[in-house]
C-alpha positions in Angstrom: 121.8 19.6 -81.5 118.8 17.9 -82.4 115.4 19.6 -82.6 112.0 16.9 -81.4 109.8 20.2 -82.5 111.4 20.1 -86.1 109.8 17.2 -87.0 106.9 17.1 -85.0 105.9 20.1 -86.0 104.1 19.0 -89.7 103.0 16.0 -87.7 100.9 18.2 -85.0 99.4 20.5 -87.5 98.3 17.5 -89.4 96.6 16.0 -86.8 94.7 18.4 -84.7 92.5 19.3 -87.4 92.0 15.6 -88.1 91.2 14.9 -84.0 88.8 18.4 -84.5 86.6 16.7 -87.5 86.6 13.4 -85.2 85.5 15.0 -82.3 82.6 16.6 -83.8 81.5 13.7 -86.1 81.5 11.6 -82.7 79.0 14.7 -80.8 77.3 15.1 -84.6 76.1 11.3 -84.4 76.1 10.7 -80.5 73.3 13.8 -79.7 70.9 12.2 -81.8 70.9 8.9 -81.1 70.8 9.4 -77.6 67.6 11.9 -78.2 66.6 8.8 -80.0 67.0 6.1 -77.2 65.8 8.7 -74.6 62.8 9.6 -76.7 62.0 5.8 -77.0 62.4 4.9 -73.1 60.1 7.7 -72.4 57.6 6.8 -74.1 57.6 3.3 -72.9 57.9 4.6 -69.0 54.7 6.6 -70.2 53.0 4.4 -71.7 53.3 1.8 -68.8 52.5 4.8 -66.5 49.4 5.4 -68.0 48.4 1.8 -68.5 48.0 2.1 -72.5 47.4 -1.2 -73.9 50.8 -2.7 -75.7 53.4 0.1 -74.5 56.4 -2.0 -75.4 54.4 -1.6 -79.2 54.1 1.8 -79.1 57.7 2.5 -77.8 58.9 0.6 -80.7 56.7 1.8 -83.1 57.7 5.8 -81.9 61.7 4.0 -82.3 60.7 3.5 -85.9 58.7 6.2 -87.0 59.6 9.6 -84.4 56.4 11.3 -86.0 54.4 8.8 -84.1 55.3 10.6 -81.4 52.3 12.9 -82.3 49.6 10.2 -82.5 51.0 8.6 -78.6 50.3 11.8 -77.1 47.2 12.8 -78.9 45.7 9.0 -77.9 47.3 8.2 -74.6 45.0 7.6 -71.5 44.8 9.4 -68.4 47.6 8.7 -66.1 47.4 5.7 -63.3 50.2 6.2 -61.2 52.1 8.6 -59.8 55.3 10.1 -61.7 58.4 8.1 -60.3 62.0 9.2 -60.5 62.7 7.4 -63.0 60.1 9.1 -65.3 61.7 12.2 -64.2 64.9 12.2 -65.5 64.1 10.5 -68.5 62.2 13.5 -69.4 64.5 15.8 -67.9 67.4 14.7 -69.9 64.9 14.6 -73.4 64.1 17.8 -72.5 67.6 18.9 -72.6 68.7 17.2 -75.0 66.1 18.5 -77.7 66.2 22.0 -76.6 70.2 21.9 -76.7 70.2 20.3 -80.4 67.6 23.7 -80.9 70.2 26.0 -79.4 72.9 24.2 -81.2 71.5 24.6 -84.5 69.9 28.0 -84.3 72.9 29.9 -82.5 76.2 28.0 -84.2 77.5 29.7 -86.9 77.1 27.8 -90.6 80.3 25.3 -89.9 79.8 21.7 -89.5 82.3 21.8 -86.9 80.9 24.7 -84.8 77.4 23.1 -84.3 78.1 19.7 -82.8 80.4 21.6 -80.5 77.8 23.9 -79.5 74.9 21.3 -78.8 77.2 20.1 -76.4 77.6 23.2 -75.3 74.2 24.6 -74.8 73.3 20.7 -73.2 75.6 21.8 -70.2 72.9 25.0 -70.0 69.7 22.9 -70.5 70.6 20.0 -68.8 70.5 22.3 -65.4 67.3 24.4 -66.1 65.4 21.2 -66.9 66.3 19.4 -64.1 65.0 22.5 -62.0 62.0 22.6 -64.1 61.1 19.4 -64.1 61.2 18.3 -60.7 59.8 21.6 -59.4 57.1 20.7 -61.1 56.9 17.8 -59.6 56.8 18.6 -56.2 52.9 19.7 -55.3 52.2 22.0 -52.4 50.8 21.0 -49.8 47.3 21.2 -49.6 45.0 23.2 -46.8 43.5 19.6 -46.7 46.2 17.7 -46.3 47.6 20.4 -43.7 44.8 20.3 -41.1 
């Protein structure tokens, strides 16, 4: 009688390291660049929030150069409108995203396997706790004011 698990057994050992090592190259290179492009859309949702003069210029400059990031928020303006939704979840999620790549680097062991797996990981913790911090921050009080 013939055995399937004879010869697929090499076969399978072979490959599921190989689909390991894909998996977390794929989370090693896709966690950054979408910190990147998250990071850049922020600062161009900000920028247009706070009526800064060229923020398509500085969004692409902080796209370029991330240490820019420094010099937007030291010179940025005050803000003109209110925070929209939009705004929101853009920093929610870049919130995440950068404290998960923290977690994941600080808390997975020294494999280069381990750590993309545990950003990941730790993004399904921070993605939550930002959420709740961000837009509880955003909801004001009412004021005795406003209640009267």
């Amino acid at each position: 009688m013939f055995d399937p698990s004879a010869v697929a057994g090499p076969l399978v050992t072979t490959v599921s390291p190989l689909l390991q090592s894909t998996g977390a190259v794929v989370a090693a290179v896709a966690v950054p660049a979408l910190t990147w492009a998250v990071l850049v859309a922020w600062v161009g949702q900000d920028a247009l929030a706070r009526a800064v003069d060229h923020p398509l210029r500085w969004a692409g400059a902080v796209a370029v150069v991330p240490p820019l990031l420094v010099a937007y928020v030291v010179y940025r303006g005050e803000r003109t409108r209110p925070q929209s939704d939009r705004e929101r979840l853009t920093l929610t999620v870049l919130l995440a995203l950068l404290s998960a790549m923290l977690a994941g680097t600080v808390f997975a062991p020294p494999d280069v396997f381990a750590q993309p797996r545990n950003t990941v990981g730790a993004l399904l913790v921070t993605l939550p706790l930002f959420y709740l911090l961000v837009y509880r921050q955003s909801e004001q009080p009412p004021t005795e004011e406003s209640a009267s």
